[in-house]
C-alpha positions in Angstrom: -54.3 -31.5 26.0 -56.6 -33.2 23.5 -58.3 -36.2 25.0 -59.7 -37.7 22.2 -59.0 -39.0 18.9 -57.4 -36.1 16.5 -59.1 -36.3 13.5 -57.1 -33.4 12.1 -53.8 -34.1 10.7 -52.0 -30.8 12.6 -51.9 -30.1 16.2 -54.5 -27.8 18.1 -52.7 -24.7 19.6 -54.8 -24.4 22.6 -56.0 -26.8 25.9 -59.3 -28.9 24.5 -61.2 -30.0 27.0 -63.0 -33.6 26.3 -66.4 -34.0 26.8 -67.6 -37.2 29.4 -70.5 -38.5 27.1 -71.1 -38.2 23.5 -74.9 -38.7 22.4 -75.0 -39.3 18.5 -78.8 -39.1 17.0 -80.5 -42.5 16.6 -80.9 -41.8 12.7 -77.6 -40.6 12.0 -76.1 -41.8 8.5 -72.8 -41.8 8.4 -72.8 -42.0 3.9 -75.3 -39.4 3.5 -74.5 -37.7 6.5 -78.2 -37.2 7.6 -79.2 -36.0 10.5 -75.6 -35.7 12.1 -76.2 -34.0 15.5 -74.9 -35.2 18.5 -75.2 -33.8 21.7 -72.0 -33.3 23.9 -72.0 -33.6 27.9 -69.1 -31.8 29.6 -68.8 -31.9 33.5 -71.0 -30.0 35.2 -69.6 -26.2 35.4 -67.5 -26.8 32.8 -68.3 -23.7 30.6 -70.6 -20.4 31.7 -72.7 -19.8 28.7 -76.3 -19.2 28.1 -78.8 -21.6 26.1 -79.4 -21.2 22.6 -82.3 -20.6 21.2 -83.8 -23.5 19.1 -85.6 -22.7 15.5 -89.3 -24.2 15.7 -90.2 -26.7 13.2 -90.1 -25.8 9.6 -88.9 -22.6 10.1 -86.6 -22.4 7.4 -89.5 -23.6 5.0 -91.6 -21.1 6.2 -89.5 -18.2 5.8 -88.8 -19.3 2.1 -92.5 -19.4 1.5 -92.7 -15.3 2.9 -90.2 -14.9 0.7 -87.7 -13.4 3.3 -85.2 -16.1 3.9 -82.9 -15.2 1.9 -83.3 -11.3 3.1 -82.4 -12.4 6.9 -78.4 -12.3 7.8 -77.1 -15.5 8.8 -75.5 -15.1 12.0 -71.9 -17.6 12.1 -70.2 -18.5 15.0 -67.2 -20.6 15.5 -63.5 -21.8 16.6 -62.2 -23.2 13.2 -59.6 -22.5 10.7 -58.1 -19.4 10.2 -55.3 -19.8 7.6 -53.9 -22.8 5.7 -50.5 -22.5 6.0 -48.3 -26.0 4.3 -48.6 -27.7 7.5 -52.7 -27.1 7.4 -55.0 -24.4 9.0 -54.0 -22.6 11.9 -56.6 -23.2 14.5 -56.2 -20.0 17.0 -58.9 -21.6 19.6 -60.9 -18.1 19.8 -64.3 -18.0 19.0 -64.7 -15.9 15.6 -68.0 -14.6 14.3 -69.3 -13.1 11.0 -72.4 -13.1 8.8 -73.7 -14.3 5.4 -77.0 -14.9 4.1 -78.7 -17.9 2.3 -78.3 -19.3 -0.9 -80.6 -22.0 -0.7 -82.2 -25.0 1.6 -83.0 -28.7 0.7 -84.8 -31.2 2.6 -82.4 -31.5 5.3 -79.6 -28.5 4.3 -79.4 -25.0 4.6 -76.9 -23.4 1.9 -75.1 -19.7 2.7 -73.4 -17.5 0.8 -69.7 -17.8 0.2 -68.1 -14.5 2.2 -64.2 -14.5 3.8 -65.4 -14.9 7.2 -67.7 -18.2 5.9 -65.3 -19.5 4.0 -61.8 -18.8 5.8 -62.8 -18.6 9.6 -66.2 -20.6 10.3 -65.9 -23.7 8.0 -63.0 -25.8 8.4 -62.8 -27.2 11.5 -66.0 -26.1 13.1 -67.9 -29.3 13.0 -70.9 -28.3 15.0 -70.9 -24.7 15.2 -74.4 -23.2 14.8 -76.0 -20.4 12.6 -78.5 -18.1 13.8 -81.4 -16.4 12.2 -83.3 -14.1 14.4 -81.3 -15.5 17.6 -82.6 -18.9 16.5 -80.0 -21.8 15.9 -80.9 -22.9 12.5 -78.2 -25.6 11.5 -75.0 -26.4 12.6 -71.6 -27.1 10.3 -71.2 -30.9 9.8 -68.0 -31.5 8.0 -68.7 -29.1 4.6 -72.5 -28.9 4.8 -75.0 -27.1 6.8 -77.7 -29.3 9.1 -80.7 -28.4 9.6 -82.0 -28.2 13.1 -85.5 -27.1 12.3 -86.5 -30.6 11.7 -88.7 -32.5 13.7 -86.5 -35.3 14.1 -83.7 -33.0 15.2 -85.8 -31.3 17.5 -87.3 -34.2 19.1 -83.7 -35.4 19.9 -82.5 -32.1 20.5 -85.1 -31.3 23.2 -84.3 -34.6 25.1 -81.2 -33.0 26.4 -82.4 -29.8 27.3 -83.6 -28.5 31.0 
């Protein structure tokens, strides 16, 4: 049962469960897509999981400057595609994990090496799954690029929603 709008053009193969408030970032630009986090509310006891650990500010950038960001595994997590088949991917619903490691960061993008698990299993369809470095969410999938969270603006927003 997907309650909202099915941005996919194939159906999802498990129950979806819609969330009762969508919070977008104030700053969010939908042509450059920068700084696309939202933040979505589900009803109270909804799901039994345990709060993720936020990167601090700049911790990507200072990483790079030890020289060990690249040297770190990138931990992925997410529900996406597994296979495209003619009708599109195959979206199982399980949660799939794997690792990778970075290529690269800009201003407001981390970039990860391309493995099977990155490519096939965590990318299409996972708008808003996170990576982890060192049990820290570091950016989340937004459409085909990687956003940072360690920015200040994303934690400041971030942070308003946390307990």
């Amino acid at each position: 049962i997907f309650t909202g709008a099915n941005v996919f053009d194939f159906p999802m193969l498990v129950e979806t469960i819609g969330a009762i408030a969508v919070h977008m970032h104030p700053g969010f630009d939908p042509g450059s897509l920068a700084l696309d986090v939202a933040v979505l509310e589900f009803p109270p006891g909804t799901f039994k999981v345990r709060p993720v650990r936020l990167a601090e500010a700049y911790y990507l950038d200072e990483l790079d400057i030890q020289g060990v960001l690249n040297l770190r595994p990138v931990g992925l997590v997410g529900y996406g595609g597994q296979a495209l088949t003619n009708e599109g991917y195959v979206m199982p619903g399980y949660r799939s994990r794997g690792f990778s490691q970075v290529s690269g960061i800009t201003d407001d993008q981390l970039f990860l090496t391309p493995t099977d698990v990155f490519d096939a299993r965590i990318m299409p369809g996972d708008s808003g799954s996170p990576q982890f470095i060192s049990g820290r969410a570091v950016s989340l999938t937004s459409f085909d690029r990687l956003q940072r969270l360690d920015l200040p603006e994303v934690l400041d927003f971030l942070t308003l929603f946390i307990e």
